[in-house]
PDB file of N, CA, C, O and CB in Angstrom:
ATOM      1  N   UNK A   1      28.289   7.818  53.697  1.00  0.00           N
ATOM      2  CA  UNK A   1      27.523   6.625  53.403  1.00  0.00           C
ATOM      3  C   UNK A   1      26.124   6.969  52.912  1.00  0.00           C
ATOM      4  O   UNK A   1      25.730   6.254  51.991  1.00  0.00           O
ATOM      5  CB  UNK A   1      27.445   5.739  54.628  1.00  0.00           C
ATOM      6  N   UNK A   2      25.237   7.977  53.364  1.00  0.00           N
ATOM      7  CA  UNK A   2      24.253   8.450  53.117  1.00  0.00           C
ATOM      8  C   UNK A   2      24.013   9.050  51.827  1.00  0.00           C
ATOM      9  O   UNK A   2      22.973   9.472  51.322  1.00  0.00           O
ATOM     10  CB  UNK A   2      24.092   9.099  53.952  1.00  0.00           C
ATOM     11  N   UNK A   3      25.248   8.996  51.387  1.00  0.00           N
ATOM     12  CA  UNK A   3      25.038  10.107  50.065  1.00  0.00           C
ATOM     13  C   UNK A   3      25.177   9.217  49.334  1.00  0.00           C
ATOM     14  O   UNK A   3      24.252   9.173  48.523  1.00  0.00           O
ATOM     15  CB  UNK A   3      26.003  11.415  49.689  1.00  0.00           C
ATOM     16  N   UNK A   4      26.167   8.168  49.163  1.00  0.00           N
ATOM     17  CA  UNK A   4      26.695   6.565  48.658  1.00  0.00           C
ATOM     18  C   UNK A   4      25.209   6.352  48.072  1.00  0.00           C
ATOM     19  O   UNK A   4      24.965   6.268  46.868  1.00  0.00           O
ATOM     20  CB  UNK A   4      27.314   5.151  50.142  1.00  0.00           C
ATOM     21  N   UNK A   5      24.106   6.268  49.262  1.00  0.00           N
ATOM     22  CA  UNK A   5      22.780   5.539  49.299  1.00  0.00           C
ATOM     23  C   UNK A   5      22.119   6.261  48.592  1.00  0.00           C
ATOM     24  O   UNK A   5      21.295   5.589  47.972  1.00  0.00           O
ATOM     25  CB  UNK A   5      22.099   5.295  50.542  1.00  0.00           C
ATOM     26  N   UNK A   6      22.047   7.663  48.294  1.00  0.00           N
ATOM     27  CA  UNK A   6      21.014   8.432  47.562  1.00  0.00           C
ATOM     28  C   UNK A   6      21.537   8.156  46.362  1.00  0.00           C
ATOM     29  O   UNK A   6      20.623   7.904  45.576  1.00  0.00           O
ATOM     30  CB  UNK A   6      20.799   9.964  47.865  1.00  0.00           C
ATOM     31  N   UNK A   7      22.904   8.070  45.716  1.00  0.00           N
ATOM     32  CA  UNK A   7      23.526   7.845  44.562  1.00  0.00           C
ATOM     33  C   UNK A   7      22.739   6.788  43.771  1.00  0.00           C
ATOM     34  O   UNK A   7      22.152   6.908  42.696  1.00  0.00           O
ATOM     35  CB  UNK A   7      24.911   7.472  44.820  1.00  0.00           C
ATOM     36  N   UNK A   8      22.923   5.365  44.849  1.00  0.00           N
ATOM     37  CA  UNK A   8      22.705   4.280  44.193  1.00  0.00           C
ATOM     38  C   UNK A   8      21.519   3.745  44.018  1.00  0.00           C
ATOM     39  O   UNK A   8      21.254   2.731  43.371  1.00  0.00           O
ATOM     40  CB  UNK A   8      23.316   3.521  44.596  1.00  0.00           C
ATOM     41  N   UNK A   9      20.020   5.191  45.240  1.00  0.00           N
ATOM     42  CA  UNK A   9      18.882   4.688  44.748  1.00  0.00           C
ATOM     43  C   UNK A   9      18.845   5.514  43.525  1.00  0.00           C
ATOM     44  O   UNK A   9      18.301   4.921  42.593  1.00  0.00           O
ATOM     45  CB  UNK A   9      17.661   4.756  45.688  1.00  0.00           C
ATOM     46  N   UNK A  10      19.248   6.671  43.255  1.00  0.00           N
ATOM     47  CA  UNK A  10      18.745   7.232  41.757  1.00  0.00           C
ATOM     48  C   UNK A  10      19.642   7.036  41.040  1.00  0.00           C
ATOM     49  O   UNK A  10      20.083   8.017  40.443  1.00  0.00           O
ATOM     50  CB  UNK A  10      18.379   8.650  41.529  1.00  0.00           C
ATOM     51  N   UNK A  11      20.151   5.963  40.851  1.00  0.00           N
ATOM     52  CA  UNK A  11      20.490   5.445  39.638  1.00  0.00           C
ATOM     53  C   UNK A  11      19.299   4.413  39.279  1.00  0.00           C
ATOM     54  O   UNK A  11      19.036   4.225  38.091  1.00  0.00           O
ATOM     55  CB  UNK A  11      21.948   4.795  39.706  1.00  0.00           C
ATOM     56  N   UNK A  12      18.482   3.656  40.418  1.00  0.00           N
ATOM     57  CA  UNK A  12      17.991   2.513  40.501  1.00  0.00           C
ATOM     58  C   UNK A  12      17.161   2.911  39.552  1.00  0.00           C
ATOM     59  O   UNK A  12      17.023   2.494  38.402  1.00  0.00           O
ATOM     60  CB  UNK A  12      17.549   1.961  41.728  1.00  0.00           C
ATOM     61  N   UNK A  13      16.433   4.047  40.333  1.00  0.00           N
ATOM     62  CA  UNK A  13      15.446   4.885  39.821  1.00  0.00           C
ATOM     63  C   UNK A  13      15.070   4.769  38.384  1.00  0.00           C
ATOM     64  O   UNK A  13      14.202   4.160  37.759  1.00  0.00           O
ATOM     65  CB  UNK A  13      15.826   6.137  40.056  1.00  0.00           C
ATOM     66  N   UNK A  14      16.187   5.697  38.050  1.00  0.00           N
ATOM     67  CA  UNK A  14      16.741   5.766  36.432  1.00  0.00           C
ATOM     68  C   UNK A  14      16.826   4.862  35.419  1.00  0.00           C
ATOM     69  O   UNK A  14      16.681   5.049  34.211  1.00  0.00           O
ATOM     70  CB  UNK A  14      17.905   6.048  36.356  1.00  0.00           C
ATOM     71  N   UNK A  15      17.145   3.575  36.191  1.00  0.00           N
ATOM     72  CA  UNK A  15      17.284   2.033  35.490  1.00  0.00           C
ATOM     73  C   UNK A  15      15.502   2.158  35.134  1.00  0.00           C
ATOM     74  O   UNK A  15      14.906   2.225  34.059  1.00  0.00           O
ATOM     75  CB  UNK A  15      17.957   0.332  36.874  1.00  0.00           C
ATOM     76  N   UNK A  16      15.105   2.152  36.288  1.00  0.00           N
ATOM     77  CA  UNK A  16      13.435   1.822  36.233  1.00  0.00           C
ATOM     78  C   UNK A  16      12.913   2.173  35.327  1.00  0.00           C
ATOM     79  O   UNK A  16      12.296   1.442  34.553  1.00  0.00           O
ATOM     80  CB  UNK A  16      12.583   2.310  37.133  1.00  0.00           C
ATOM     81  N   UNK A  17      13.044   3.320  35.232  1.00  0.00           N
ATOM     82  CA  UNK A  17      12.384   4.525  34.576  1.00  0.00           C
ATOM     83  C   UNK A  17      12.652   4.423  32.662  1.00  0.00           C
ATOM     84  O   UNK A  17      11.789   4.330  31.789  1.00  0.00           O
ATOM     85  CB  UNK A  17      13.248   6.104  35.389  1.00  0.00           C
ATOM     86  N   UNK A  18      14.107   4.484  32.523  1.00  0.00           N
ATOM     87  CA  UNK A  18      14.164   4.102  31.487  1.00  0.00           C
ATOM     88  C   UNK A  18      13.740   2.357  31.013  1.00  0.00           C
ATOM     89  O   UNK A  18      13.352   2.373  29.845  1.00  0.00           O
ATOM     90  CB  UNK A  18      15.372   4.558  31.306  1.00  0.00           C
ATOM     91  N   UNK A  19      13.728   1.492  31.368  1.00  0.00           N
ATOM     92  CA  UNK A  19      13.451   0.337  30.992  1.00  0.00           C
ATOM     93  C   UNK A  19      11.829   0.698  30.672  1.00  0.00           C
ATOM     94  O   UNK A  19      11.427   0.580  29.514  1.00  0.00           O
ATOM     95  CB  UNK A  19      13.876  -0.818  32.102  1.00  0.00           C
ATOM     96  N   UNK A  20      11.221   0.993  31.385  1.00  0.00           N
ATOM     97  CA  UNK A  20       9.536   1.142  31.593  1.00  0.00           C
ATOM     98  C   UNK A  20       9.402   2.234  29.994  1.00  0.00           C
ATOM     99  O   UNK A  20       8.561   1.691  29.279  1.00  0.00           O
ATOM    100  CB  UNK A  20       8.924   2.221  33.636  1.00  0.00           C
ATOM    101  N   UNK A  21       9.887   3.350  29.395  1.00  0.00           N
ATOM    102  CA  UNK A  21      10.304   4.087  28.597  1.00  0.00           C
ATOM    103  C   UNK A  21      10.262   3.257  27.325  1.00  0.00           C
ATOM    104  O   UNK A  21       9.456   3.333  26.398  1.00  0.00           O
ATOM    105  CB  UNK A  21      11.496   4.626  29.016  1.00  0.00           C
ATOM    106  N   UNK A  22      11.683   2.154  27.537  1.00  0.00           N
ATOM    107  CA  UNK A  22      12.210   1.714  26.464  1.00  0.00           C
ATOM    108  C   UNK A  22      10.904   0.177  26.271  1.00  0.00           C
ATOM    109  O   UNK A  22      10.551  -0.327  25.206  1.00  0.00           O
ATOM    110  CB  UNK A  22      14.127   1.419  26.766  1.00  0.00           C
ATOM    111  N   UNK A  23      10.652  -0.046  27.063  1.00  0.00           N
ATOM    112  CA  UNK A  23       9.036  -1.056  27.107  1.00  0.00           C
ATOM    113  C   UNK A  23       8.218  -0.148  26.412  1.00  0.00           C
ATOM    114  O   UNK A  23       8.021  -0.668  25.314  1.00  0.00           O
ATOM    115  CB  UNK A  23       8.175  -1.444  28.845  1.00  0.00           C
ATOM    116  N   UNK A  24       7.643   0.924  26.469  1.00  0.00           N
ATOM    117  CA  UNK A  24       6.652   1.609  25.609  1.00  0.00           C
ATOM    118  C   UNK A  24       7.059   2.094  24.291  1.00  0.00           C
ATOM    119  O   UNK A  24       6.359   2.773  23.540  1.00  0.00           O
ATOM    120  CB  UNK A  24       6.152   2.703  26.276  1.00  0.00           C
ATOM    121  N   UNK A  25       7.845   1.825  24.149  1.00  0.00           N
ATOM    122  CA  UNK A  25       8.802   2.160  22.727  1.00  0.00           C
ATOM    123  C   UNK A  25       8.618   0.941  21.783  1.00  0.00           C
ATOM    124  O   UNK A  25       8.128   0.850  20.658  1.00  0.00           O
ATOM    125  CB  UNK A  25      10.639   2.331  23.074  1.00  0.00           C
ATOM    126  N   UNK A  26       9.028   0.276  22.399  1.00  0.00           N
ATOM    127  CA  UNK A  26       8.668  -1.056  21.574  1.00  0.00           C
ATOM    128  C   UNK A  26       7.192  -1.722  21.493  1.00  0.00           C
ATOM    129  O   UNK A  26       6.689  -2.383  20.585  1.00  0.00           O
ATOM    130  CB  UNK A  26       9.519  -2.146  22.154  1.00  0.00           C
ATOM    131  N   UNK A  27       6.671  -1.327  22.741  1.00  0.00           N
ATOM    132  CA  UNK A  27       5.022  -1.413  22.309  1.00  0.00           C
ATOM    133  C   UNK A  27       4.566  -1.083  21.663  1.00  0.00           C
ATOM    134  O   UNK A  27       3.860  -1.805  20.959  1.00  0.00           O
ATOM    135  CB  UNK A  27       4.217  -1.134  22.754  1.00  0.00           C
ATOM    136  N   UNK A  28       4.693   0.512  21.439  1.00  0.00           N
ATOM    137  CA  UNK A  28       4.192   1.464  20.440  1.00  0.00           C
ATOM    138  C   UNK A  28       4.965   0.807  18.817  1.00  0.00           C
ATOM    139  O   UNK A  28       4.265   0.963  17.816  1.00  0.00           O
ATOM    140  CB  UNK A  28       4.772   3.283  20.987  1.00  0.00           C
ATOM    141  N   UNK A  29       5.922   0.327  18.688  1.00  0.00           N
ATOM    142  CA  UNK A  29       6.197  -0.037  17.804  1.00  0.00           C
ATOM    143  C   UNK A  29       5.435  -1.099  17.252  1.00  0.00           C
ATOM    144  O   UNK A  29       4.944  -1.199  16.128  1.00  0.00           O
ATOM    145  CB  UNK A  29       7.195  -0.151  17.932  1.00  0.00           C
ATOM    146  N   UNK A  30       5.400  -2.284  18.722  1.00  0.00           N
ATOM    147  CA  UNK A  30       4.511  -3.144  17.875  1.00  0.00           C
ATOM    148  C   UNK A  30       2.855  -2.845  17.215  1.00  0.00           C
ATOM    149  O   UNK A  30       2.379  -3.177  16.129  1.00  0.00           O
ATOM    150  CB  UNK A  30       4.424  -4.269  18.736  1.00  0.00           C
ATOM    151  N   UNK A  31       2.376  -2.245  18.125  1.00  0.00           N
ATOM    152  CA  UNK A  31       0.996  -1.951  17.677  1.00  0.00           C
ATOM    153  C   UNK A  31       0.918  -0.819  16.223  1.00  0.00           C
ATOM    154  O   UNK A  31      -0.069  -0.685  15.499  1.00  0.00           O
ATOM    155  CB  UNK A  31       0.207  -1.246  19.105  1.00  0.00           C
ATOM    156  N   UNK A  32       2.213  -0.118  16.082  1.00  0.00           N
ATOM    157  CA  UNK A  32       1.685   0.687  14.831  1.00  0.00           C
ATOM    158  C   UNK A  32       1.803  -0.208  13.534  1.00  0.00           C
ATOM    159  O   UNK A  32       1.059  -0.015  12.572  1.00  0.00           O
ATOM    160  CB  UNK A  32       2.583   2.114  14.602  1.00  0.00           C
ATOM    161  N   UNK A  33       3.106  -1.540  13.553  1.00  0.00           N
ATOM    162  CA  UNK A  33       3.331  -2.821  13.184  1.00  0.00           C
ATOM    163  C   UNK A  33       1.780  -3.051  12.466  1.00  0.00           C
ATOM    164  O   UNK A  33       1.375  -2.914  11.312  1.00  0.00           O
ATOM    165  CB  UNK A  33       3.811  -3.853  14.551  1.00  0.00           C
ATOM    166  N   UNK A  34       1.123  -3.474  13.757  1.00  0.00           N
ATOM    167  CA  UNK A  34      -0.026  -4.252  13.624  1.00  0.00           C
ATOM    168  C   UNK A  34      -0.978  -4.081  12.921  1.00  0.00           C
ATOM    169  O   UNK A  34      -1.685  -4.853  12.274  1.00  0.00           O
ATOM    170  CB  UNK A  34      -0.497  -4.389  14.475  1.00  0.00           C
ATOM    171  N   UNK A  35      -0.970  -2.034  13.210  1.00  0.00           N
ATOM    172  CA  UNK A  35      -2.331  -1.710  12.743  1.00  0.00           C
ATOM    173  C   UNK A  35      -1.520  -1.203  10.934  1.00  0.00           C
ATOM    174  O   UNK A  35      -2.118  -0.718   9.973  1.00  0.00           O
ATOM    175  CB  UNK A  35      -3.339  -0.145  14.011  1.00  0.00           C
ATOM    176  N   UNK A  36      -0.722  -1.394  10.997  1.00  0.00           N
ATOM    177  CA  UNK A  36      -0.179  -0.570   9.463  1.00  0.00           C
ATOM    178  C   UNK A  36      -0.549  -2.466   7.955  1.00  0.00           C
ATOM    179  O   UNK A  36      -0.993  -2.528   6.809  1.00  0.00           O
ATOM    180  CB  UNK A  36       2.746   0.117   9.828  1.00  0.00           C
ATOM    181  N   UNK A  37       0.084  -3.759   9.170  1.00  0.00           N
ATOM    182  CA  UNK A  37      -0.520  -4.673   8.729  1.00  0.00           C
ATOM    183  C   UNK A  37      -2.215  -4.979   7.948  1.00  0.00           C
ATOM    184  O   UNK A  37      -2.711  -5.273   6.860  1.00  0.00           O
ATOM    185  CB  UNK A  37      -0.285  -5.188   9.696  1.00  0.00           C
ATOM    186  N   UNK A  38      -2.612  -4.666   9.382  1.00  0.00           N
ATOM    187  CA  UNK A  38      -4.575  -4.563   9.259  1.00  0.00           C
ATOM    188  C   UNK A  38      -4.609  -3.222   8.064  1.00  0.00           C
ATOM    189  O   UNK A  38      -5.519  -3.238   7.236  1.00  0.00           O
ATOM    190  CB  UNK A  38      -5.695  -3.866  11.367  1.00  0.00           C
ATOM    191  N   UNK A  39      -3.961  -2.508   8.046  1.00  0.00           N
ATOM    192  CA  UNK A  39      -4.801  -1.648   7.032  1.00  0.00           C
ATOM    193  C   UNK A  39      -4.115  -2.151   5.369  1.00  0.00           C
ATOM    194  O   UNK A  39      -4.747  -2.242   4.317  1.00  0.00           O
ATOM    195  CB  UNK A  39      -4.517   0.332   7.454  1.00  0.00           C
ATOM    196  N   UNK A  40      -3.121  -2.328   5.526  1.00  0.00           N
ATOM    197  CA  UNK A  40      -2.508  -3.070   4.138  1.00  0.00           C
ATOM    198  C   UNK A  40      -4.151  -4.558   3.442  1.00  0.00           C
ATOM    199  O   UNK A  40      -5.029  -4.885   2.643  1.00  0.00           O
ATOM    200  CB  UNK A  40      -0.370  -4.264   4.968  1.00  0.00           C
ATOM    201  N   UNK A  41      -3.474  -4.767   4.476  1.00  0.00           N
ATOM    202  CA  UNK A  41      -5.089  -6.152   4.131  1.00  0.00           C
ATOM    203  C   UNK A  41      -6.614  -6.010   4.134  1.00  0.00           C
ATOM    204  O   UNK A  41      -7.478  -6.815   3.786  1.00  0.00           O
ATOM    205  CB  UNK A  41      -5.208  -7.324   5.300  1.00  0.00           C
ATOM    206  N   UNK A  42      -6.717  -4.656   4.664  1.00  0.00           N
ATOM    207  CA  UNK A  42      -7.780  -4.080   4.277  1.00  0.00           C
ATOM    208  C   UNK A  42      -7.869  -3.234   2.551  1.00  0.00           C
ATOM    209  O   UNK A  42      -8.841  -3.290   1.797  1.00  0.00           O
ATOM    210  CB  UNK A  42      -7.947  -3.161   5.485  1.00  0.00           C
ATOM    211  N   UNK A  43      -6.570  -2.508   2.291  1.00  0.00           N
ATOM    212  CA  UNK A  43      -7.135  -1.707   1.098  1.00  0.00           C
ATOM    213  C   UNK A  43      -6.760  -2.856   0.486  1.00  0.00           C
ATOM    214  O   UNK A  43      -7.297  -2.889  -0.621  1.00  0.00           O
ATOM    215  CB  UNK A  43      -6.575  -0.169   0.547  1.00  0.00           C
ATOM    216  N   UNK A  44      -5.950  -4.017   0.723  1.00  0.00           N
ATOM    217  CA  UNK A  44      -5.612  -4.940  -0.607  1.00  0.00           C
ATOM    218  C   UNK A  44      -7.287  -5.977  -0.917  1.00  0.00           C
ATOM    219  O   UNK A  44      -7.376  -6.670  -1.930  1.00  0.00           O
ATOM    220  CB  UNK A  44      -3.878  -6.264  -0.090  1.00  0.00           C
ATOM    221  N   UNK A  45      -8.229  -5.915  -0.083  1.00  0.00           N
ATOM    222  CA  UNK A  45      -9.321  -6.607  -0.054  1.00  0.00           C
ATOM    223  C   UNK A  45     -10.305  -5.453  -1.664  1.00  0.00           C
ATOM    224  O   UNK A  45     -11.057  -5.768  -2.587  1.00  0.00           O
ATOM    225  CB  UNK A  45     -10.038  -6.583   1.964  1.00  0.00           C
ATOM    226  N   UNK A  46      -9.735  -4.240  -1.217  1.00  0.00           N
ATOM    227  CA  UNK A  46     -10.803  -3.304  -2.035  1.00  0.00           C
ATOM    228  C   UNK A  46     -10.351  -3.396  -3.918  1.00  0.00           C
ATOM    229  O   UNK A  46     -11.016  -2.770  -4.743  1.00  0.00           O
ATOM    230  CB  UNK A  46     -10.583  -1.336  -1.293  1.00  0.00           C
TER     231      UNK A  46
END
């Protein structure tokens, strides 16, 4: 049973871990998004 329990916290773990991962992935996506936007509308101003 004890081992059952270590199994199913590091999987939990793992869930965590990657979700938190796959959250900064898409952050980072949005902000390079953002700033690749801001600089388009910047050289199109020049």
């Amino acid at each position: 049973m004890v081992f059952a329990a270590s199994i199913i916290q590091t999987v939990i773990k793992a869930v965590v871990i990657g979700a938190v991962a796959f959250g900064g992935i898409l952050f980072g996506k949005h902000l390079r998004t953002k700033k690749n936007a801001k600089e388009a509308l910047e050289n199109n101003d020049k």
